[in-house]
Biopython code that builds the backbone (N, CA, C, O; Angstrom):
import numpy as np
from Bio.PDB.StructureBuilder import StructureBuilder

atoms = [
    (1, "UNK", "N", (59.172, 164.018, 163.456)),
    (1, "UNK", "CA", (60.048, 165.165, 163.597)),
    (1, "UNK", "C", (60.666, 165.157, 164.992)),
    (1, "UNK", "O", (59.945, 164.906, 165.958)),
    (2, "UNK", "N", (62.110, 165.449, 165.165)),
    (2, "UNK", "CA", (62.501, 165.451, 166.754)),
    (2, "UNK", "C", (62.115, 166.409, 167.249)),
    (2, "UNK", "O", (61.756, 167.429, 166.660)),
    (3, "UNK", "N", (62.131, 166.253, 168.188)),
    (3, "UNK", "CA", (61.556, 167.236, 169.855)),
    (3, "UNK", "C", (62.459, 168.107, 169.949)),
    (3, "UNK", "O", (62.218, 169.314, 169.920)),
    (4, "UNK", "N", (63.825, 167.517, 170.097)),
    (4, "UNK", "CA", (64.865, 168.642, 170.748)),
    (4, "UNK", "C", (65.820, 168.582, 169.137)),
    (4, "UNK", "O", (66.591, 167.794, 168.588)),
    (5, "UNK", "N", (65.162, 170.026, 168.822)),
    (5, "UNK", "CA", (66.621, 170.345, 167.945)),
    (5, "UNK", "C", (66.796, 169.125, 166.794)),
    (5, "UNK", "O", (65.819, 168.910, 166.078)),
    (6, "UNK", "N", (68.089, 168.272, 166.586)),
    (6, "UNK", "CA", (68.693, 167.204, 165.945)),
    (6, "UNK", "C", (68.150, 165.628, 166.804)),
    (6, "UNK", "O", (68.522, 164.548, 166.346)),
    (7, "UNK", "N", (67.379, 165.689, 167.882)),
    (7, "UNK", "CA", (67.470, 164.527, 168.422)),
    (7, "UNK", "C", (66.202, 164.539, 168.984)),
    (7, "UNK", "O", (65.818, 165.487, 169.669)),
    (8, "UNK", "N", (65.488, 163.515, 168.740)),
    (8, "UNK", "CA", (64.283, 162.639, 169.192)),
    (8, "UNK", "C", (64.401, 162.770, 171.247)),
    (8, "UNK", "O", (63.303, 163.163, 171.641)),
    (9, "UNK", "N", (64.800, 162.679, 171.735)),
    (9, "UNK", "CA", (64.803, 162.578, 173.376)),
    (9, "UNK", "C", (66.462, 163.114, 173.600)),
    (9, "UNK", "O", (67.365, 162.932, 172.784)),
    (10, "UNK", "N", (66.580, 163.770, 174.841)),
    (10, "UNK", "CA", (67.864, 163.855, 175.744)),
    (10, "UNK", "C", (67.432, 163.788, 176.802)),
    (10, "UNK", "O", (66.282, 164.088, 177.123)),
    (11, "UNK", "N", (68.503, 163.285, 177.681)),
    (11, "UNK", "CA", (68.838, 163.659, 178.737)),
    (11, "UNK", "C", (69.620, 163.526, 179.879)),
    (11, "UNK", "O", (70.360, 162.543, 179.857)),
    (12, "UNK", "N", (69.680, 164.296, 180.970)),
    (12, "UNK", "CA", (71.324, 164.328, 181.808)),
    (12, "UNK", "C", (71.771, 163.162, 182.490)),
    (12, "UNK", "O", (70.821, 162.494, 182.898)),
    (13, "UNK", "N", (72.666, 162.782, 182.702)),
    (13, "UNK", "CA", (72.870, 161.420, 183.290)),
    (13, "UNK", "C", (74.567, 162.154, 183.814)),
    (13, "UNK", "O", (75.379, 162.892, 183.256)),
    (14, "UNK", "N", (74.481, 161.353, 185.387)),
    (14, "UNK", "CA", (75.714, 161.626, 186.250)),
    (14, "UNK", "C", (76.603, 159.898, 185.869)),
    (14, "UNK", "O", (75.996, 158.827, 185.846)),
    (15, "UNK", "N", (77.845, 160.033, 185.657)),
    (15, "UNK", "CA", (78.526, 158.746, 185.217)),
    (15, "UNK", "C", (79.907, 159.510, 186.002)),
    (15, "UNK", "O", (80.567, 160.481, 185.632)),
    (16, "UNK", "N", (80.014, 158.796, 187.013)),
    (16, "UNK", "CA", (81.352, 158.398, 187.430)),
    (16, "UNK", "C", (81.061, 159.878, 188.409)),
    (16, "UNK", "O", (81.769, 159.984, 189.411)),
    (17, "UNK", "N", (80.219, 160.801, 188.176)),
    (17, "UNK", "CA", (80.753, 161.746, 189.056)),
    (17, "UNK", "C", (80.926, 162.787, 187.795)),
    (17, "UNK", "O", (81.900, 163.483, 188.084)),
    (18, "UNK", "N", (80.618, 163.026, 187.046)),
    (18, "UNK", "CA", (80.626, 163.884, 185.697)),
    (18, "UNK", "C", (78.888, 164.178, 184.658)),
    (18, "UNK", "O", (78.175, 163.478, 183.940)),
    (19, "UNK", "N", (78.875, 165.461, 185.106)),
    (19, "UNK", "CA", (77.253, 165.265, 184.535)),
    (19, "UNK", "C", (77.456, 164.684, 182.994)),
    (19, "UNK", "O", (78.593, 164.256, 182.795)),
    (20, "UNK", "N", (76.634, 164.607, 181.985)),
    (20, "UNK", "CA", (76.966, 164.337, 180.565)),
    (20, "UNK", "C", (75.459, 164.694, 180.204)),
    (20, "UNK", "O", (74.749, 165.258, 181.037)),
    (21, "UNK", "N", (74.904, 164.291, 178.715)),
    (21, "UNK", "CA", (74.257, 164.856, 178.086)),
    (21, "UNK", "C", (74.117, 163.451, 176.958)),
    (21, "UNK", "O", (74.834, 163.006, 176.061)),
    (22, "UNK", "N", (73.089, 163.149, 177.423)),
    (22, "UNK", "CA", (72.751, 161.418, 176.214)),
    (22, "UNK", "C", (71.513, 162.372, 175.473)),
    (22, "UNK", "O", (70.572, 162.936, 176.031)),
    (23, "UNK", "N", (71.942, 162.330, 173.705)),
    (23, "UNK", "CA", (70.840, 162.462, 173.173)),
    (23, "UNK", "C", (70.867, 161.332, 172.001)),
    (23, "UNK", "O", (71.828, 160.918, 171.353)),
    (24, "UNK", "N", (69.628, 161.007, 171.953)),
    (24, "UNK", "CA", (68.915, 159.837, 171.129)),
    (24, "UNK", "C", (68.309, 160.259, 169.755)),
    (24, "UNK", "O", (67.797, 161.373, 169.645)),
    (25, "UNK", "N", (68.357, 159.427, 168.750)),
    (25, "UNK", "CA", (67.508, 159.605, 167.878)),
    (25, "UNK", "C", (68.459, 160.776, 167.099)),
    (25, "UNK", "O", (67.947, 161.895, 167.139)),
    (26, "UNK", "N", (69.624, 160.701, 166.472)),
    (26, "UNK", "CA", (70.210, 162.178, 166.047)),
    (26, "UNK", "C", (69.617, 161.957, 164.715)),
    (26, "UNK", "O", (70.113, 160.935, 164.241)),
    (27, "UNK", "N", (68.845, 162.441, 163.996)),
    (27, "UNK", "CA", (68.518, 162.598, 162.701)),
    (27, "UNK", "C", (69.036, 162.883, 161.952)),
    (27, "UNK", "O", (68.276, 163.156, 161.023)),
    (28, "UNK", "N", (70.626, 163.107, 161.562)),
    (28, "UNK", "CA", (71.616, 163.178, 160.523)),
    (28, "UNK", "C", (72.501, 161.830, 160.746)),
    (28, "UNK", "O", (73.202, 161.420, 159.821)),
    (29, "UNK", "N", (72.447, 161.069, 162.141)),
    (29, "UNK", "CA", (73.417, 159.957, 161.907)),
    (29, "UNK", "C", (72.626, 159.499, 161.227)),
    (29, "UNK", "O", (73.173, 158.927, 160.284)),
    (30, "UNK", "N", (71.321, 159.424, 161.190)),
    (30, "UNK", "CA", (70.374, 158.021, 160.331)),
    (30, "UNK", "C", (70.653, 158.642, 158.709)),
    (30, "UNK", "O", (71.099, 158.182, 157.658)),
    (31, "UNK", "N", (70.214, 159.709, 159.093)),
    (31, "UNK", "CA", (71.090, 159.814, 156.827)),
    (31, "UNK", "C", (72.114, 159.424, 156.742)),
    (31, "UNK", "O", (72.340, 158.694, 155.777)),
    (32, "UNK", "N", (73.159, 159.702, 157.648)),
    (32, "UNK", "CA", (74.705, 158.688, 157.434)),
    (32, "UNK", "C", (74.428, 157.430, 157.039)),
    (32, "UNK", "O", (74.492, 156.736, 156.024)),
    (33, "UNK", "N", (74.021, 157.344, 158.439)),
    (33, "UNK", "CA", (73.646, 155.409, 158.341)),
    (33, "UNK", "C", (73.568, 155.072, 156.738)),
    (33, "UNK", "O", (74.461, 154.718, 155.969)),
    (34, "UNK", "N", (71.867, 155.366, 156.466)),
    (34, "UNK", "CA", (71.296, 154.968, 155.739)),
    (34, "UNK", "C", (72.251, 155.924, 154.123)),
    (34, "UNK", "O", (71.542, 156.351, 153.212)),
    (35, "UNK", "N", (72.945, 156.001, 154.095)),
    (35, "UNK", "CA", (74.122, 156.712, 152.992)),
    (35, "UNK", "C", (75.239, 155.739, 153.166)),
    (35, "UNK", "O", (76.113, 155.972, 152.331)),
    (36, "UNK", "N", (75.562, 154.635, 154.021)),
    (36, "UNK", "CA", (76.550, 153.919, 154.094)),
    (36, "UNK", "C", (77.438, 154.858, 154.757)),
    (36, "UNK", "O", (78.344, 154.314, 155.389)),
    (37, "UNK", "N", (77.411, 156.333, 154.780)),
    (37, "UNK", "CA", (78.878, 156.812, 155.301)),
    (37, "UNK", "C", (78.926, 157.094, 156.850)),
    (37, "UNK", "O", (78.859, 158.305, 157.061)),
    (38, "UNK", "N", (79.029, 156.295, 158.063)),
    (38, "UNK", "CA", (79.035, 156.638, 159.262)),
    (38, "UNK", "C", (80.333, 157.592, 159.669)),
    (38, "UNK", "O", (80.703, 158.139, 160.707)),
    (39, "UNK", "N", (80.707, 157.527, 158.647)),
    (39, "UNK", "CA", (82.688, 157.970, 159.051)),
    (39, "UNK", "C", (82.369, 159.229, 158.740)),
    (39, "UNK", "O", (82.422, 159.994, 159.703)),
    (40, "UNK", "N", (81.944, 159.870, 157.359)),
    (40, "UNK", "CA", (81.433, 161.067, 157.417)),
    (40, "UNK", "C", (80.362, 162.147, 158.187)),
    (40, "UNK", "O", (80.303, 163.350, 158.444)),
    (41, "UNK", "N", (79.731, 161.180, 158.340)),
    (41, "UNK", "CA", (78.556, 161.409, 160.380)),
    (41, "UNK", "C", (79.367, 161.915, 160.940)),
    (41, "UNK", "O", (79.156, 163.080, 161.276)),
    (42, "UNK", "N", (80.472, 161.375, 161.248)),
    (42, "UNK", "CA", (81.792, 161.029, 162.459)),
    (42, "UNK", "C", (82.133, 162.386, 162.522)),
    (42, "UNK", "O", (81.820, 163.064, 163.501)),
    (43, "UNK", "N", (82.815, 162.895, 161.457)),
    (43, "UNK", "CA", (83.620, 164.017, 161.045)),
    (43, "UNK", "C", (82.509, 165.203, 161.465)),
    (43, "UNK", "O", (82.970, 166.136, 162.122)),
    (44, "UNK", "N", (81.226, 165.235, 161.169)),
    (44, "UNK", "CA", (80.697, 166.502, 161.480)),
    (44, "UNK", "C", (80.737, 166.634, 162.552)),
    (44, "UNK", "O", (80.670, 167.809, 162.911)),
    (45, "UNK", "N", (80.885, 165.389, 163.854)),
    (45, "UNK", "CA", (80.953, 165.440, 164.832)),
    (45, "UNK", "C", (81.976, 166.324, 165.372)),
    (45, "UNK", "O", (81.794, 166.802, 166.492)),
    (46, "UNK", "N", (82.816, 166.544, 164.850)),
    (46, "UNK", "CA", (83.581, 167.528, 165.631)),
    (46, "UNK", "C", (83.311, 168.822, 165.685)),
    (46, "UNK", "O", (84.170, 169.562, 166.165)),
    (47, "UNK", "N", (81.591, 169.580, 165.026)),
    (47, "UNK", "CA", (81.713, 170.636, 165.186)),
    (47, "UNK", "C", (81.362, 170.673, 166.321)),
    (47, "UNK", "O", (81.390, 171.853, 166.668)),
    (48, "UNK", "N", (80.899, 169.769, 167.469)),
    (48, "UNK", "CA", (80.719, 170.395, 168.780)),
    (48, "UNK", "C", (81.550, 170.949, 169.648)),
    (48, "UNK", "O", (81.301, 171.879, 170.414)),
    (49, "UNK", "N", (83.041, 170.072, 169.457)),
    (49, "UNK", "CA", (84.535, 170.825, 170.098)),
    (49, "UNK", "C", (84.574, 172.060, 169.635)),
    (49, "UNK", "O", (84.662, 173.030, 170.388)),
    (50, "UNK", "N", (84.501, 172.166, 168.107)),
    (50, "UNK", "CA", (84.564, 173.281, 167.639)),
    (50, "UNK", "C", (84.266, 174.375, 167.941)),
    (50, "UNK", "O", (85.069, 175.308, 167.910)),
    (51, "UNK", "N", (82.313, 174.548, 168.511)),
    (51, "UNK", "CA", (81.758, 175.526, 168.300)),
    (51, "UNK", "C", (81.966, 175.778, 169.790)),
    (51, "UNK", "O", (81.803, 176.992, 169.918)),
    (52, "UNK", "N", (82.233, 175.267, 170.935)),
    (52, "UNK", "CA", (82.380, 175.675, 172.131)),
    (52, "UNK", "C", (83.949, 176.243, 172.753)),
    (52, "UNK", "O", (84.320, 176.885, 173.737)),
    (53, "UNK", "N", (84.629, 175.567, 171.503)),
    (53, "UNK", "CA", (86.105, 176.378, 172.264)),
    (53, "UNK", "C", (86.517, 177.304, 170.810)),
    (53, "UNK", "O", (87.630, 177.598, 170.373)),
    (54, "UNK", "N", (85.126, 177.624, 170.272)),
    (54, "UNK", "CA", (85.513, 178.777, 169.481)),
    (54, "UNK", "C", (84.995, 180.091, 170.172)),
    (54, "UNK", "O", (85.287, 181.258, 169.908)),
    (55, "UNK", "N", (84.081, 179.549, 171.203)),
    (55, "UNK", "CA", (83.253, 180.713, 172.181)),
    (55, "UNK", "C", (84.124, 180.740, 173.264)),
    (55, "UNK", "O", (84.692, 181.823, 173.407)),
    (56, "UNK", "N", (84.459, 179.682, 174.249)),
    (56, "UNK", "CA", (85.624, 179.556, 174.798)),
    (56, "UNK", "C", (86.455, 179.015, 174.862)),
    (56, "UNK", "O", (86.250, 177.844, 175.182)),
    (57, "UNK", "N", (87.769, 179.373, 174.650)),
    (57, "UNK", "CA", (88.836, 177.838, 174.285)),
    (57, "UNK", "C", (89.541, 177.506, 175.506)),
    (57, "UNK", "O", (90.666, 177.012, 175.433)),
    (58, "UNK", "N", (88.902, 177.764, 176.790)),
    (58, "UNK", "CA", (89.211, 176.797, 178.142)),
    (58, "UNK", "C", (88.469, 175.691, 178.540)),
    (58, "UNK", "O", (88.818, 174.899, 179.416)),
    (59, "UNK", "N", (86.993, 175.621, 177.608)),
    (59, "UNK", "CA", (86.512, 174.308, 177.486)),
    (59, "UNK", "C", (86.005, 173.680, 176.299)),
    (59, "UNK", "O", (85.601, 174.443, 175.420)),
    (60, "UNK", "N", (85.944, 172.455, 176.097)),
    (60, "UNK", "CA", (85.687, 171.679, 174.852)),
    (60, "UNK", "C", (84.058, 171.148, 175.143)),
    (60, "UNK", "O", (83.672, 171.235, 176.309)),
    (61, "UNK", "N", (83.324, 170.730, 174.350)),
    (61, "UNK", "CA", (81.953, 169.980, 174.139)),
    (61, "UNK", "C", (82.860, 168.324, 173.225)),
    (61, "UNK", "O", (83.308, 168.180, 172.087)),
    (62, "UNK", "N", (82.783, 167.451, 174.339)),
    (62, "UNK", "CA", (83.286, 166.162, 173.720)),
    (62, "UNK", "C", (82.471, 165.125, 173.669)),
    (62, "UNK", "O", (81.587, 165.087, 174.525)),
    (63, "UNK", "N", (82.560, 163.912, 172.565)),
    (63, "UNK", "CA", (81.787, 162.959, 172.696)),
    (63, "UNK", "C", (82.271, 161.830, 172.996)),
    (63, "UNK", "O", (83.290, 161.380, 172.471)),
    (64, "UNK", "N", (81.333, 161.014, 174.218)),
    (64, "UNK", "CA", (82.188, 159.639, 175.281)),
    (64, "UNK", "C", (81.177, 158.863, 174.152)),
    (64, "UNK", "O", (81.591, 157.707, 174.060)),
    (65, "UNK", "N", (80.487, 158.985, 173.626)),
    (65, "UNK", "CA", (79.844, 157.803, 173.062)),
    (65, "UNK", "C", (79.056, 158.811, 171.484)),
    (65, "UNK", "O", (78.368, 159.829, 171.562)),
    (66, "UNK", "N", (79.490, 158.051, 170.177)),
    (66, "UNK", "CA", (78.351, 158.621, 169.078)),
    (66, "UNK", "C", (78.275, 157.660, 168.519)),
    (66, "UNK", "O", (79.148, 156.811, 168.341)),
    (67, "UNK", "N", (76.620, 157.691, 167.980)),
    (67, "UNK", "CA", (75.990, 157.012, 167.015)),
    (67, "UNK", "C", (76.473, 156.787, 165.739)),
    (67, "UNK", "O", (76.027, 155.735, 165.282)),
    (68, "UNK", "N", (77.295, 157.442, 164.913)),
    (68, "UNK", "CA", (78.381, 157.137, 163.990)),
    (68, "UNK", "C", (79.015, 156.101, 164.271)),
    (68, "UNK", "O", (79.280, 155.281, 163.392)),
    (69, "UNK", "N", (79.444, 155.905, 165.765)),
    (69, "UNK", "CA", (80.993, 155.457, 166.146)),
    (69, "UNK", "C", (80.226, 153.694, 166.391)),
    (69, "UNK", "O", (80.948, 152.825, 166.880)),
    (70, "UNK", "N", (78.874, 153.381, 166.028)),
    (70, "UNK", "CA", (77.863, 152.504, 166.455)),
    (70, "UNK", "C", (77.240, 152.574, 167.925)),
    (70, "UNK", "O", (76.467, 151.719, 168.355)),
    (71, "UNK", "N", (77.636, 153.609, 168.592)),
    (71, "UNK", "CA", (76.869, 153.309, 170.050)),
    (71, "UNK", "C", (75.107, 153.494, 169.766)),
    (71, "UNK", "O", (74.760, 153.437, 168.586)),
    (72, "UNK", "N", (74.167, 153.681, 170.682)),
    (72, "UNK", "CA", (72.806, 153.649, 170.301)),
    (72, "UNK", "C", (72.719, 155.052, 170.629)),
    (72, "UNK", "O", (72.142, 155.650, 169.722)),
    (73, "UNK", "N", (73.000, 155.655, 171.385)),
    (73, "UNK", "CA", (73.001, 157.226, 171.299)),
    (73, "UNK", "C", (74.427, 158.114, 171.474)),
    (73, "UNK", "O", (75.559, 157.678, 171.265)),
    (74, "UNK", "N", (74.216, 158.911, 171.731)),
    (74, "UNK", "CA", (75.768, 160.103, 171.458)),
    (74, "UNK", "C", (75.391, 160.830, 173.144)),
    (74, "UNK", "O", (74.441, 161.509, 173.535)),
    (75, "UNK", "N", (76.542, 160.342, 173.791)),
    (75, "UNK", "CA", (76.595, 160.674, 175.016)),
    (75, "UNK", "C", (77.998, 162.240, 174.964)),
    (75, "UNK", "O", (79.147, 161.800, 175.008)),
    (76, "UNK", "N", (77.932, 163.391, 174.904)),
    (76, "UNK", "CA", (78.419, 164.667, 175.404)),
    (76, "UNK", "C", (78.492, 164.829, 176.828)),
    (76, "UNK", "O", (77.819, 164.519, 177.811)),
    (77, "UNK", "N", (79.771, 165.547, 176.521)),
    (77, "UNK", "CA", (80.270, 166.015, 178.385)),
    (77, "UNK", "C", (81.005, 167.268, 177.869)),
    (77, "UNK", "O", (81.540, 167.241, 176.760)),
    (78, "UNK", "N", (81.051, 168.614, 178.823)),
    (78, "UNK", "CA", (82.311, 169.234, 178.889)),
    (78, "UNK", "C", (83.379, 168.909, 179.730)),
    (78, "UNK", "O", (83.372, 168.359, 180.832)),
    (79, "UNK", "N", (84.359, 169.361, 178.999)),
    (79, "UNK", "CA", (85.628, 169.463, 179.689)),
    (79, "UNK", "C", (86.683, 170.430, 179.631)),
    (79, "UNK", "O", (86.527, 171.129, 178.630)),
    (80, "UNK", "N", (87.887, 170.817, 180.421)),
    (80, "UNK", "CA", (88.758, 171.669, 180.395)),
    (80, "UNK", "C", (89.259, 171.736, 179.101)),
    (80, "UNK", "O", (88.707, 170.815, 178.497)),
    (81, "UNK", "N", (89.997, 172.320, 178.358)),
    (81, "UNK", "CA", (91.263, 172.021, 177.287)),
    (81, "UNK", "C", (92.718, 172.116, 178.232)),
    (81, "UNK", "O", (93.136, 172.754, 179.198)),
    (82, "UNK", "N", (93.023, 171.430, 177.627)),
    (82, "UNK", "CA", (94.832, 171.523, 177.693)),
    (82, "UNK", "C", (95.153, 172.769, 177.172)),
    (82, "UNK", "O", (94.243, 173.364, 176.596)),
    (83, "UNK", "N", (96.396, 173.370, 177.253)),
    (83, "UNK", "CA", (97.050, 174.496, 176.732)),
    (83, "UNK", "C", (97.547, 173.806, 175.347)),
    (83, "UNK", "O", (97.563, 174.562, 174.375)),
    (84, "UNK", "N", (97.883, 172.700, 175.177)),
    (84, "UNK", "CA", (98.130, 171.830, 174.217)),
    (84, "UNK", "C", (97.014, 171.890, 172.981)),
    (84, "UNK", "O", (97.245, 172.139, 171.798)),
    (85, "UNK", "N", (95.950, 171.638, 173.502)),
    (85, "UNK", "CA", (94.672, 171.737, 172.737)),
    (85, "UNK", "C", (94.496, 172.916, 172.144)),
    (85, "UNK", "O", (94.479, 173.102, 170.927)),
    (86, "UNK", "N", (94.334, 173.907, 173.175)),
    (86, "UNK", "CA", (94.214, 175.510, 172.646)),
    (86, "UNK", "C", (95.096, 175.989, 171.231)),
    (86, "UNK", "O", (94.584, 176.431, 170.203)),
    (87, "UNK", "N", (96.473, 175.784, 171.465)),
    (87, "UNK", "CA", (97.283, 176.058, 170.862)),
    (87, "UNK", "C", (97.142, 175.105, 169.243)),
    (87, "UNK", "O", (97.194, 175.765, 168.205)),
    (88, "UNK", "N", (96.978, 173.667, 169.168)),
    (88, "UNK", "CA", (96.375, 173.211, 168.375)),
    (88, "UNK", "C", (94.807, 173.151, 167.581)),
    (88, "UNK", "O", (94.350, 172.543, 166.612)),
    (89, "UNK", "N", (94.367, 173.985, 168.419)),
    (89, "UNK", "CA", (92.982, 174.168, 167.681)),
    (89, "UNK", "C", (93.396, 175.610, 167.042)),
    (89, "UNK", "O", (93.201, 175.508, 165.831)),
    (90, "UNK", "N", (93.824, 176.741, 167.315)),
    (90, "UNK", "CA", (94.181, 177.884, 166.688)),
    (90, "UNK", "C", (95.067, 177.561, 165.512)),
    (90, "UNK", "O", (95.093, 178.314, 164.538)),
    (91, "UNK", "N", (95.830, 176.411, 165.576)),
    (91, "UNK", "CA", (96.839, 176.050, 164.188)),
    (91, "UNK", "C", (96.218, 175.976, 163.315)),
    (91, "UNK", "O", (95.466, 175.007, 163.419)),
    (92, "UNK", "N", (96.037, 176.743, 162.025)),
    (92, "UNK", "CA", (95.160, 175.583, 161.267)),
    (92, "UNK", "C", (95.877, 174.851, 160.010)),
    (92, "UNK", "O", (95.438, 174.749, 158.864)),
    (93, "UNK", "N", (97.422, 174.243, 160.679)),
    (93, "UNK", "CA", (98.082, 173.182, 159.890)),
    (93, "UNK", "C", (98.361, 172.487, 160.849)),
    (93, "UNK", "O", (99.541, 172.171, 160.697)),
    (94, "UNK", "N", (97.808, 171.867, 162.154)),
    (94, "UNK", "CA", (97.242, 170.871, 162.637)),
    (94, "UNK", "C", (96.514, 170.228, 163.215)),
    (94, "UNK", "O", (96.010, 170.911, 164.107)),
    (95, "UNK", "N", (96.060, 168.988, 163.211)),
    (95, "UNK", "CA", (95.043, 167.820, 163.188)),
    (95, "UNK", "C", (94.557, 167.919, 164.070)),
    (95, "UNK", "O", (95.069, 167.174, 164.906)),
    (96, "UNK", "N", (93.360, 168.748, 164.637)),
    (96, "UNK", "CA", (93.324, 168.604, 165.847)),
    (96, "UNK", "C", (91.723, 167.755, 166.645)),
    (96, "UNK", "O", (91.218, 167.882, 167.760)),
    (97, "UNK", "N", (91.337, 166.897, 165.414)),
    (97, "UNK", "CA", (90.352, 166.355, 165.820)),
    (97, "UNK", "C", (90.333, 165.148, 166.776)),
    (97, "UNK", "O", (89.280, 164.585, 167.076)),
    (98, "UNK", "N", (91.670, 164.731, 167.293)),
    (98, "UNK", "CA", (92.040, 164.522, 168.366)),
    (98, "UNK", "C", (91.394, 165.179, 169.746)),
    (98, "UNK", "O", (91.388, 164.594, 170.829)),
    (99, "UNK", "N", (91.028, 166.072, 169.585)),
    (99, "UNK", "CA", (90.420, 166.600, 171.030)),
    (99, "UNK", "C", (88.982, 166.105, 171.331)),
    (99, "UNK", "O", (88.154, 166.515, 172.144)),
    (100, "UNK", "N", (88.940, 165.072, 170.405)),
    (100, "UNK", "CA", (87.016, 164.849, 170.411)),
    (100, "UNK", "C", (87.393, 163.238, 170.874)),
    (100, "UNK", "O", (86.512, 162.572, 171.418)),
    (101, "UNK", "N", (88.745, 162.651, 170.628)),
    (101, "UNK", "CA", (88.562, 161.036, 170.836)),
    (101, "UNK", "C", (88.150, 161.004, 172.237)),
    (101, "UNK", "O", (88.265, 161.921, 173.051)),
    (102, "UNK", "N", (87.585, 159.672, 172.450)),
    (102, "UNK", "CA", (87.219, 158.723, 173.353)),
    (102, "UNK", "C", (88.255, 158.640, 174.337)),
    (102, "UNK", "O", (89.366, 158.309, 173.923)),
    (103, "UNK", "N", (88.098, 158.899, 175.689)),
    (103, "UNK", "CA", (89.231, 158.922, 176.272)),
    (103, "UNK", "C", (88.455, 158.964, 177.803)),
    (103, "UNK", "O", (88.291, 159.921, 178.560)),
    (104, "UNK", "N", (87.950, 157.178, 177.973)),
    (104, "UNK", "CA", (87.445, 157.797, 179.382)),
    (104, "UNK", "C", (88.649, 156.550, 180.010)),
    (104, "UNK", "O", (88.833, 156.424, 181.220)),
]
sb = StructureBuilder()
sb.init_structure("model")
sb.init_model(0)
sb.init_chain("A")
sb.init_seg("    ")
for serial, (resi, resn, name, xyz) in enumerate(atoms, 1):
    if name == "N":
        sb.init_residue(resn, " ", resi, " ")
    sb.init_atom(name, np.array(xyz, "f"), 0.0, 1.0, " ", f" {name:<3s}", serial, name[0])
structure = sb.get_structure()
């Protein structure tokens, strides 16, 4: 059974000058995995943008690295939103799972 929540171990790591958040062991990518569907893993992944710029939409919860995406763990960081972002996450006729890509 994991320790923390969805994940077997976390913890904080400074990269480049940006705290982040490595957690290991996510116990729903391995049902992906093991379901063949990593892409659908992928997709739930965006409720973390979600649920933090639904509390505040001046910052996002993003992922630099997920276990879906094949890395070995799912590395999280916050960050600002764009006014761009804001305005596209309130649309809901557009795509805005763009705010979660990889973009270091």
């Amino acid at each position: 059974m994991p320790k923390y929540g969805l994940h077997e171990r976390i913890e904080s790591v400074d990269v480049k000058g940006e705290k982040r958040i490595r957690a290991y062991g996510c116990v729903l990518a391995k049902e992906w995995r093991e379901c063949g569907e990593d892409s659908l893993g992928r997709l739930y992944c965006y409720i973390d943008p979600a649920k933090t710029m639904s509390v505040d939409p001046t910052k996002k919860l993003v992922h630099t690295k997920a276990i879906p995406d094949g890395d070995d763990y799912c590395e999280l960081v916050f960050r600002p939103t764009t006014e761009k972002e804001r305005k596209d996450f309130a649309d809901k006729e557009v795509d805005w799972e763009y705010i979660d890509e990889i973009n270091e």
